[in-house]
C-alpha positions as CSV (number, residue, x, y, z in Angstrom):
1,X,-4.6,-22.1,8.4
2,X,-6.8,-19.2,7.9
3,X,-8.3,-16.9,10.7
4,X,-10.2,-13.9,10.8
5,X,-9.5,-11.4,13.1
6,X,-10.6,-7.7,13.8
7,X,-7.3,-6.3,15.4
8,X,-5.1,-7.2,12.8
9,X,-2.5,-3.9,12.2
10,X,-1.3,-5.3,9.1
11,X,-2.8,-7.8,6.4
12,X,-0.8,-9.0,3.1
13,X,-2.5,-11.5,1.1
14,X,-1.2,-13.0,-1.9
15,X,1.6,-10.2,-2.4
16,X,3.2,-11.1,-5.7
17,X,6.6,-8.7,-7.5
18,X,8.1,-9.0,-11.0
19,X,10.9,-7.9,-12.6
20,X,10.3,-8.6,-16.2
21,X,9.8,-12.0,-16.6
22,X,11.1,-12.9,-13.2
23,X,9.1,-13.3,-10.4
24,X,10.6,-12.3,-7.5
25,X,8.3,-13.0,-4.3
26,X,5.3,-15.0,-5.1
27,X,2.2,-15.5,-3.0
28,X,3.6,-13.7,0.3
29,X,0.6,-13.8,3.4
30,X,0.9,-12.1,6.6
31,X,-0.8,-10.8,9.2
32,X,0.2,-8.7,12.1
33,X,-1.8,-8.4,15.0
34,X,-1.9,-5.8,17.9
35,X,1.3,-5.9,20.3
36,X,2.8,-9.0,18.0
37,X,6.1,-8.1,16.9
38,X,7.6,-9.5,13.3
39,X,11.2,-9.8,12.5
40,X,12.0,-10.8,8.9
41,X,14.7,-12.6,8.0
42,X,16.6,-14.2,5.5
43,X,19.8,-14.2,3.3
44,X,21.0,-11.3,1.3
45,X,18.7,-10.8,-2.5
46,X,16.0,-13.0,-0.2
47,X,13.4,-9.6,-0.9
48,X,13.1,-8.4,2.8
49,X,13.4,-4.8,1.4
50,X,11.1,-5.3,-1.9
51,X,8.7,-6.5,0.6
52,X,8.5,-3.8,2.8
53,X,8.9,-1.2,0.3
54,X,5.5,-2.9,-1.5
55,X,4.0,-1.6,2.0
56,X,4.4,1.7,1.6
57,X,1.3,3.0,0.2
């Protein structure tokens, strides 16, 4: 499913982390629209925090 929008706050697309030879989070899309809240969630090592650290630019 692919839609284009203009009041998108956030956009990932294809987000991809290694570590060496291990790839760690692997073709990660998201977008985040105006007013939408996200909550992300997932066991401990799942790469919450690597994820939102790779935002940070």
């Amino acid at each position: 499913m692919s839609e284009m929008n203009n009041d998108a706050k956030l956009k990932v697309t294809n987000l991809t982390k290694k570590y060496g030879d291990n790839l760690v989070l692997k073709g990660i899309d998201l977008t985040v629209k105006t007013n939408e809240v996200v909550v992300v969630i997932g066991p401990s090592g799942s790469g919450k925090v690597l994820f939102k650290n790779s935002k940070q630019t």
